[in-house]
C-alpha positions in Angstrom: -19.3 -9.3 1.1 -20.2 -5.5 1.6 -21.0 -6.4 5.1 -17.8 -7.6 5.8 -15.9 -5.1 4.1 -17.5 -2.3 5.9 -16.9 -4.5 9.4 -13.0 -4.5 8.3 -13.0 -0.6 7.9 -14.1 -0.3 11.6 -11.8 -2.3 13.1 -9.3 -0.2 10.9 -10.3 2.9 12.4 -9.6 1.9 15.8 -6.3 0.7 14.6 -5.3 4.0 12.4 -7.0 6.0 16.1 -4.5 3.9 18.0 -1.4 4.5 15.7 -2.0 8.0 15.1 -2.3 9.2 18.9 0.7 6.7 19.9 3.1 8.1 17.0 1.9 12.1 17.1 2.8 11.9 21.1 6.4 10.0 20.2 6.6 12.6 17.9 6.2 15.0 20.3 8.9 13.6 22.5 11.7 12.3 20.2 11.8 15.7 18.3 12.2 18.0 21.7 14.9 15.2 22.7 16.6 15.2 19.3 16.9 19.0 19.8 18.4 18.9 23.0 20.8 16.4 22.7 21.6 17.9 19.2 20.5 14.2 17.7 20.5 14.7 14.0 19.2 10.7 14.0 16.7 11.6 16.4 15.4 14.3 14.9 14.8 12.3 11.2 13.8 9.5 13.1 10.8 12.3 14.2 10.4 13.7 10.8 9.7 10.4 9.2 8.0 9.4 12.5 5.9 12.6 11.3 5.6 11.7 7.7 4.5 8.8 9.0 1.5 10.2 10.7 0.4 12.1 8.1 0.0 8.5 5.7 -2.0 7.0 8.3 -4.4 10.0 8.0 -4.1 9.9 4.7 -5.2 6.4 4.5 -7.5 6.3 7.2 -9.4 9.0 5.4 -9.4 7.4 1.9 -11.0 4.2 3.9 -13.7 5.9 5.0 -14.0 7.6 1.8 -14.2 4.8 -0.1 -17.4 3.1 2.1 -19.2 6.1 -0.2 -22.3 5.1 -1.7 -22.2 5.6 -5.6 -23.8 8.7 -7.5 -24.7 9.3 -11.3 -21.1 11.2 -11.8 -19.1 8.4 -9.5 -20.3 5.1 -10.6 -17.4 3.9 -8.6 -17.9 5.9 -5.8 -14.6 6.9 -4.3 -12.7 4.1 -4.4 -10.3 5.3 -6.2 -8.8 7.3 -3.7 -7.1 4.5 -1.2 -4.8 4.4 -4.4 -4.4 7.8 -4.5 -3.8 8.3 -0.5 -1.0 5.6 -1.0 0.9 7.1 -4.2 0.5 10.6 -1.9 2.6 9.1 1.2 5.2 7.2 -1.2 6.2 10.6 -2.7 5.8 12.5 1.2 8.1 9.5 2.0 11.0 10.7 -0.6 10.5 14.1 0.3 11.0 13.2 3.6 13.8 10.9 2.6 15.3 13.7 0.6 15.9 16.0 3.4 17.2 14.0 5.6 19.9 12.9 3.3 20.7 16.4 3.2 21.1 17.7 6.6 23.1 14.4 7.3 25.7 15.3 4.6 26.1 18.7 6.4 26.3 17.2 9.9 29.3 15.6 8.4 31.1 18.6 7.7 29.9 20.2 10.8 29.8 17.3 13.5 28.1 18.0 16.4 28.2 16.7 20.4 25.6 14.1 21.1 23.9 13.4 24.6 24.6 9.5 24.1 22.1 8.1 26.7 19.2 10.5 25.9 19.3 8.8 22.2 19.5 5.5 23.1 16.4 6.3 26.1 14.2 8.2 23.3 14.9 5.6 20.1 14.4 2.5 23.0 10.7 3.9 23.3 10.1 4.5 19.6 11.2 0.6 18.7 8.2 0.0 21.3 6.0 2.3 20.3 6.5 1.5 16.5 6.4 -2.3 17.2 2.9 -2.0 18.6 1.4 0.2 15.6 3.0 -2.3 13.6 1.0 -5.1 15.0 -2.3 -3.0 14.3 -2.0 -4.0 10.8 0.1 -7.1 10.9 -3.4 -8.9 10.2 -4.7 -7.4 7.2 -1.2 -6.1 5.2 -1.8 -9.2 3.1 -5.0 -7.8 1.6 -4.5 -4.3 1.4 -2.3 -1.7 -0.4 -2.9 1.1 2.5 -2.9 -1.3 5.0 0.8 -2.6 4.1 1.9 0.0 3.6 1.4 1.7 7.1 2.5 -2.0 7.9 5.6 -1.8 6.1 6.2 2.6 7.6 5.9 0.9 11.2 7.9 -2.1 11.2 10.5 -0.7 9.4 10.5 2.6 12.3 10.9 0.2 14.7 14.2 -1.1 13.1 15.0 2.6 12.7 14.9 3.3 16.0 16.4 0.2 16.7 19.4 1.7 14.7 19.7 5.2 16.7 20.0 3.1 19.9 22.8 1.3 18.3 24.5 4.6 17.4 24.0 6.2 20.5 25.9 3.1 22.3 28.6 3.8 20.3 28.9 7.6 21.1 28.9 6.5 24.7 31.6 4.3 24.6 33.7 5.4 21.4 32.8 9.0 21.5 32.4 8.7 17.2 30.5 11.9 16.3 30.1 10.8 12.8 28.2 7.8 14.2 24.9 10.2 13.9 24.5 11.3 10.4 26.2 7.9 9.3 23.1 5.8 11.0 20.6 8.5 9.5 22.2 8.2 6.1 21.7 4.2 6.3 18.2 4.3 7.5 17.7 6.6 5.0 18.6 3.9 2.2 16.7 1.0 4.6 13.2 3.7 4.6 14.2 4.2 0.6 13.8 0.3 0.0 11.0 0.1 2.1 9.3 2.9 0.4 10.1 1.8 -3.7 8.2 -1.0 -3.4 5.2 1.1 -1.9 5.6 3.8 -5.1 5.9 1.0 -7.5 2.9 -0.6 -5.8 1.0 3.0 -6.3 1.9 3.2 -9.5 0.7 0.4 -11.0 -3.1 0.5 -9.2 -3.4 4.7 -10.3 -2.4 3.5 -14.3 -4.7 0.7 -13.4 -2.2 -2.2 -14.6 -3.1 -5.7 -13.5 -2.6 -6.1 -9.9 0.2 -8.1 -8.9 -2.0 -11.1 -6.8 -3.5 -11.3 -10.1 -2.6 -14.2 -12.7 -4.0 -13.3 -15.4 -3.0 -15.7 -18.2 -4.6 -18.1 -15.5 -7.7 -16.3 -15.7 -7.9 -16.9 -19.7 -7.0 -20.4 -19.0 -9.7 -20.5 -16.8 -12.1 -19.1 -19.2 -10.8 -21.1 -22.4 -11.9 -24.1 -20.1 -15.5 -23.4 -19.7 -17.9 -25.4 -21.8 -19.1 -23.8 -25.3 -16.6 -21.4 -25.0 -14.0 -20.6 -27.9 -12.6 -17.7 -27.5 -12.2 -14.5 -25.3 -11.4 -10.9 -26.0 -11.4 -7.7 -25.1 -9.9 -8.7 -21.3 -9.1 -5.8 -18.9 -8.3 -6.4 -14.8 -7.7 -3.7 -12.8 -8.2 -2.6 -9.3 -11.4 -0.9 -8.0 -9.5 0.2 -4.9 -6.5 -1.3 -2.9 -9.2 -4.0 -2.0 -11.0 -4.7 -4.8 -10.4 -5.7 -8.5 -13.3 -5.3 -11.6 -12.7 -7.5 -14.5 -14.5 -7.3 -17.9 -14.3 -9.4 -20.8 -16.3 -10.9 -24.0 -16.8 -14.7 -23.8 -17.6 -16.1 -27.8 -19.8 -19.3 -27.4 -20.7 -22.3 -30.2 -24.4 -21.6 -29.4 -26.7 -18.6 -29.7 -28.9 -19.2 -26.1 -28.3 -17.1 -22.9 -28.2 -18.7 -20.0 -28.4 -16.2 -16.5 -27.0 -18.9 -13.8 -23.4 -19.5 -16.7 -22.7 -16.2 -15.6 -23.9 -16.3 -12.2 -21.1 -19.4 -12.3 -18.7 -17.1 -14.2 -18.7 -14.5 -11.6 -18.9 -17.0 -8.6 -15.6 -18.5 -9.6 -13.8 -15.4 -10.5 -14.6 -14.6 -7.1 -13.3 -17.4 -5.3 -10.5 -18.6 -7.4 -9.0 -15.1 -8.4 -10.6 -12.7 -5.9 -12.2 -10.7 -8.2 -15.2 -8.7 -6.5 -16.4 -6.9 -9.9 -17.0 -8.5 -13.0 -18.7 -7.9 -16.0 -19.0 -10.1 -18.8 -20.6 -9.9 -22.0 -21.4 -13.5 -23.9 -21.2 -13.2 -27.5 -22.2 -16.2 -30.5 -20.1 -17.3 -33.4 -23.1 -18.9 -34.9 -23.8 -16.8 -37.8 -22.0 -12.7 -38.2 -20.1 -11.4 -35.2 -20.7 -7.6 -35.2 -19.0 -6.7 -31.6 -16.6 -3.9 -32.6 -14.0 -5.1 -30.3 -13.3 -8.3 -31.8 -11.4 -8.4 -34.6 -10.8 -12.6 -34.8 -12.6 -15.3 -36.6 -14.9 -17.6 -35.0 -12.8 -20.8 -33.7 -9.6 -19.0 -33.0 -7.9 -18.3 -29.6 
């Protein structure tokens, strides 16, 4: 499994190499356009482009971070931080977000001329360029929390951008100035939807809650199933990294005798059935005095 984990994280460099150079050069060239054609919806359209570049780095570091061997202070290694990288560009998102909000409510009170045909030119390009970074990561958005969410930044760009074309067709042809901060104040709300889900997401792996993918009561069922068992406690899942998930847990058995290849089982099915990459179980007896700490029922309850 380590194998092909580390193979993923080098096709995802090329892909974050590829998005990063194709988005800091649209950048580039969307911002000096917005500026000259006194685009307000150009210009956010480049500061979330920005923001935008800034969460791939962020999450392209945290992936190579987190191929980091283990040490006697991080038994996890770093891990951790692909969670971390992806709380970090939600809340650079709502800055973001934030400011544009702003400066659009002001372009209303002060509404200013717009070169029509230089927006639709420059926003045509970035629904290109943002549908192709997109794509990078169409593949593995599924599995991964950083992955969908540079998915999720992309795709929703290229809608975005598809929006400031729309507004600059209508400056053309029906010379509405307030066309410009009203399309940056809806893709505003459209990024903000986008970008909850990625928070929430972030949220709930840093507090280490039970990963959505994850059915837990499942799991007990699972475990309530297995022969000689009679009771669990003492469950915990929670994710390693925005890949993986650790689980831990006491199984109580009718019988006092060990057997190494019942948890080799146990840990084999986890795996395929739940996609649980860590787990640790501890086998306990009800035969005679229980003195695990953790367990507070009586021998033959659930």
């Amino acid at each position: 499994m380590s194998h092909d984990h580390s193979h993923g994280i080098v096709n995802y460099n090329r892909a974050f190499a590829i998005g990063v150079l194709l988005n800091v050069v649209y950048v580039m060239i969307e911002a000096g356009y917005g500026f000259f054609a006194h685009s307000l919806a150009l210009i956010a359209d480049a500061g979330h482009n920005l923001s935008d570049v800034f969460s791939l780095l962020l999450a392209w570091g945290a992936s190579v971070l987190a191929t980091k061997t283990t040490t006697e202070t991080r038994t996890y290694g770093f891990k951790k931080v692909t969670v971390m990288a992806s709380l970090a560009s939600a809340i650079l998102l709502l800055v973001v977000l934030g400011g544009i909000a702003w400066e659009a409510i002001i372009r209303f009170q002060n509404p200013h001329q717009v070169a029509g045909m230089t927006v639709i030119v420059v926003a045509a390009i970035g629904v290109v360029v943002n549908t192709l970074t997109a794509l990078l990561f169409v593949k593995g958005q599924k599995h991964d929390l950083n992955i969908r969410g540079a998915f999720l930044h992309m795709a929703a760009d290229a809608g975005v951008s598809l929006g400031v074309v729309i507004a600059g067709i209508f400056i053309i042809f029906k010379g509405w100035l307030w066309i410009d901060p009203m399309v940056s104040l809806i893709l505003t709300v459209v990024i903000l939807i986008g970008t909850w889900g990625l928070l929430r997401d972030s949220i709930n792996y840093a507090i280490d809650a039970v990963p959505k993918t994850i059915d837990i009561h499942e799991i007990k069922k699972y475990f309530m199933s297995v022969d000689k068992v009679v009771r669990l406690h003492d469950l915990h899942v929670w994710p390693l990294s925005t890949t993986e998930v650790a689980l831990t847990v006491h199984l109580v058995k009718n019988e006092e005798s060990l057997d190494n290849y019942f948890l080799l089982n146990l840990q084999q099915q986890l795996h395929d059935r739940f996609a649980i990459d860590h787990s640790t179980i501890q086998v306990e007896t009800c035969i005679g005095e229980n003195n695990c700490m953790l367990d507070n029922s009586h021998c033959g309850q659930d």
